[in-house]
C-alpha positions as CSV (number, residue, x, y, z in Angstrom):
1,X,247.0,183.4,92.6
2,X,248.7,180.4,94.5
3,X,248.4,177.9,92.1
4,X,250.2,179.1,89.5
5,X,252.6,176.2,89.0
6,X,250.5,173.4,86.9
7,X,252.8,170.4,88.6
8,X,251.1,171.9,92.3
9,X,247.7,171.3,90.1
10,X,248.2,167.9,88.6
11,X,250.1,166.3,91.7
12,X,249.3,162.4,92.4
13,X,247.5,163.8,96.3
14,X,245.6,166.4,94.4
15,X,243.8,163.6,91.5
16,X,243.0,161.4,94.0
17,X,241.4,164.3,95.2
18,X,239.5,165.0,91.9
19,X,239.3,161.7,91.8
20,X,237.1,161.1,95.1
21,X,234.7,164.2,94.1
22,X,234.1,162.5,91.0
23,X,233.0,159.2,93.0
24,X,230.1,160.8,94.4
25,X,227.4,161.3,91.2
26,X,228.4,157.0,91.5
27,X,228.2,156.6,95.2
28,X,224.9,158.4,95.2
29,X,223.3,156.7,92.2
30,X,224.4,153.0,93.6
31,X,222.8,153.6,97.0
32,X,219.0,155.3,95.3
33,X,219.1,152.2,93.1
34,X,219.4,150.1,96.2
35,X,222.7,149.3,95.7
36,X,223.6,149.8,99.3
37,X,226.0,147.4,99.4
38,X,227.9,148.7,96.2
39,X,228.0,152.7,97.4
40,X,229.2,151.3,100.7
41,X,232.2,150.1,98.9
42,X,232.5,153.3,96.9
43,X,231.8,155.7,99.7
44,X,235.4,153.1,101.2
45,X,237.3,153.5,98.3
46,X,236.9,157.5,98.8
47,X,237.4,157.0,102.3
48,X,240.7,154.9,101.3
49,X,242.4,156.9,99.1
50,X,241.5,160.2,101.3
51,X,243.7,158.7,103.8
52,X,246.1,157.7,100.7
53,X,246.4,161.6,99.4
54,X,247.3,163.0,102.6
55,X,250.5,160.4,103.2
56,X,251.6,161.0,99.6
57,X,251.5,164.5,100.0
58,X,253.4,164.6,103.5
59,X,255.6,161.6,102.3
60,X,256.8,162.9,99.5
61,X,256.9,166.4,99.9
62,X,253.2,167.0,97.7
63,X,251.1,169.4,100.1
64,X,250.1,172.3,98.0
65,X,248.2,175.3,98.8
66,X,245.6,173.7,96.6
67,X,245.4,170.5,97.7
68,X,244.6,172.3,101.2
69,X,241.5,173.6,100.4
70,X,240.2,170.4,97.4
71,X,241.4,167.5,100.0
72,X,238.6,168.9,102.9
73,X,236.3,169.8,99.6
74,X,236.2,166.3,98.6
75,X,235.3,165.4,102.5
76,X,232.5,167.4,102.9
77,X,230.7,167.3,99.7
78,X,231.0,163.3,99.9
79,X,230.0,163.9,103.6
80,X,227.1,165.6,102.7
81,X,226.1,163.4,99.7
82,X,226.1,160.3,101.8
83,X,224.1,162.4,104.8
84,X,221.5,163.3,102.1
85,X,221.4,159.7,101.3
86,X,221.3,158.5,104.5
87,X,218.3,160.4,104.9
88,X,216.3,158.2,102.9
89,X,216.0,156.0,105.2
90,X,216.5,157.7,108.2
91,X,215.1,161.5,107.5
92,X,217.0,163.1,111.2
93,X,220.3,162.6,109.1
94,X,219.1,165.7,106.7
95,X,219.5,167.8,109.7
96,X,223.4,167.1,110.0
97,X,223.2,167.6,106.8
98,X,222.0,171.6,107.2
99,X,224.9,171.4,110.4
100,X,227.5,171.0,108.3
101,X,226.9,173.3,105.5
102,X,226.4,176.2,108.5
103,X,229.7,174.8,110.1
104,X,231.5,174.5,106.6
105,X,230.0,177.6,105.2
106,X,231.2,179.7,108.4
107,X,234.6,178.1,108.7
108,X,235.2,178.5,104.9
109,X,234.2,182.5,105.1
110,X,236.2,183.0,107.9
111,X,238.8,181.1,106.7
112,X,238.5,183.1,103.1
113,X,239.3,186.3,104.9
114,X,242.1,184.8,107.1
115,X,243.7,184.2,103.5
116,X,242.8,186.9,102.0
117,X,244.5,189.2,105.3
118,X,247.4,187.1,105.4
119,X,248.1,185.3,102.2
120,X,248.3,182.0,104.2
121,X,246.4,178.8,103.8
122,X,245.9,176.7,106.6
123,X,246.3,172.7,106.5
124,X,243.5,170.0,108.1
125,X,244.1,170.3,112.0
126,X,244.1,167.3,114.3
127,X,240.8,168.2,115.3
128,X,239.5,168.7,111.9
129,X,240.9,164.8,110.7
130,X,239.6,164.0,114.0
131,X,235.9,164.8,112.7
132,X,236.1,163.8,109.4
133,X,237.1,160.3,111.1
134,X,234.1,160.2,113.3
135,X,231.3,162.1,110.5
136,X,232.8,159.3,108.2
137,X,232.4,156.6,110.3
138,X,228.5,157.1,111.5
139,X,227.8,158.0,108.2
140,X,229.0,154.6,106.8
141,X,227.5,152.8,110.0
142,X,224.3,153.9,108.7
143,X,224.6,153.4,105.0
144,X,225.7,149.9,106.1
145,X,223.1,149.2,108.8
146,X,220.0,151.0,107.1
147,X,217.9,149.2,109.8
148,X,220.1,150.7,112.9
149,X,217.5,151.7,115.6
150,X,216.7,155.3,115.5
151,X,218.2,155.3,119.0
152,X,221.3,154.6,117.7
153,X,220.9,156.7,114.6
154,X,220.4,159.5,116.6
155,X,223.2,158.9,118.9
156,X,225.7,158.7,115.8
157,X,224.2,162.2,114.6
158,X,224.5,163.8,117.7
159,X,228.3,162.4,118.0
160,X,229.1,164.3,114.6
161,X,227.1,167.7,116.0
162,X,229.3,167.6,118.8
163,X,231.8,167.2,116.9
164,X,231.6,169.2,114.3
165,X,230.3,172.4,116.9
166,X,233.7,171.2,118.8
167,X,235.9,171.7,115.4
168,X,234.7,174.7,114.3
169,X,235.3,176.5,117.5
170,X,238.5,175.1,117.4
171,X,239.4,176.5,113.8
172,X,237.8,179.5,114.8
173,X,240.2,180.1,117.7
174,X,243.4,178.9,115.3
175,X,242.4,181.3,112.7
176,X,241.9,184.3,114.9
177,X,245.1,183.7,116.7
178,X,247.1,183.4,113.3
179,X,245.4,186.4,112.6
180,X,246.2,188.3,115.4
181,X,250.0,187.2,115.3
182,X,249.5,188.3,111.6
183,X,248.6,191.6,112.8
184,X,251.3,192.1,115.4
185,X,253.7,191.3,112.8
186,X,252.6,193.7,110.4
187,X,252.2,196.6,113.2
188,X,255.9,195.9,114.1
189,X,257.5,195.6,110.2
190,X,255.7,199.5,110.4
């Protein structure tokens, strides 16, 4: 198991986190009271210290194995809280909702059996922060503009298809090319 070492559990990067997928139950509750206003601030303050955990954890020598996988966790389950939300008022948003949990759910399996091959666990990619910046982004364009025209709603969902179909293929590629160097290594150390 590769989080054996409870200081790799309780680092500062990998509470905020914990921290951030505790925020959601609130985020969501503020903006189904109508509190759009309020879960835009705490859908920021996730946003915020997301970018805060990663510095820490490159800054000062904090990326863990676990914080690898609980860092894009936290993304895409507030990411897909806020899309369910969204849908409220604008019910197209449910349907990036269902694209990313197909996208997640395929790059987590075949990332599970990438790790599972080769013992390794991959870090957030350019392209992946790349996405997260843009899904973020629309997302709280239309939590904080519930009136956008559906043009533009639209537009903003399509972005974060594209980029999210754009991603994916990308991971896929890294992780079949790890794997394959994975392989060649083994076949050689025979």
């Amino acid at each position: 198991m590769p989080f054996k070492d409870r200081k790799q559990i309780w680092s500062i990067p990998n509470l905020l986190s914990m921290f951030r997928i505790l925020l959601i139950p609130l985020m969501v509750a503020l903006y189904w009271k109508g509190r759009t206003i309020a879960a835009l601030i705490v859908f920021g303050v996730s946003a915020a210290s997301d970018i805060a955990d990663g510095q820490i954890a490159r800054r000062f020598n904090m990326v863990t194995d676990l914080g690898k996988m609980l860092d894009p966790l936290a993304d895409k389950l507030t990411q897909g809280a806020a899309a369910i939300c969204v849908g409220r008022t604008h019910p197209q948003a449910f349907l990036l909702f269902g694209f990313m949990a197909v996208k997640e759910l395929t790059q987590a399996a075949i990332g599970a059996r990438v790790i599972r091959e080769t013992g390794h666990v991959f870090s957030a990619k350019w392209f992946g922060k790349l996405c997260t910046v843009i899904t973020t982004a629309s997302i709280m364009a239309m939590f904080a503009f519930p009136q956008l025209p559906e043009r533009a709603v639209n537009a903003l969902l399509i972005l974060c298809a594209v980029m999210m179909l754009c991603s994916l293929a990308l991971y896929i590629d890294h992780f079949m090319k790890y794997k394959a160097a994975a392989d060649r290594e083994k076949g050689q150390a025979s």
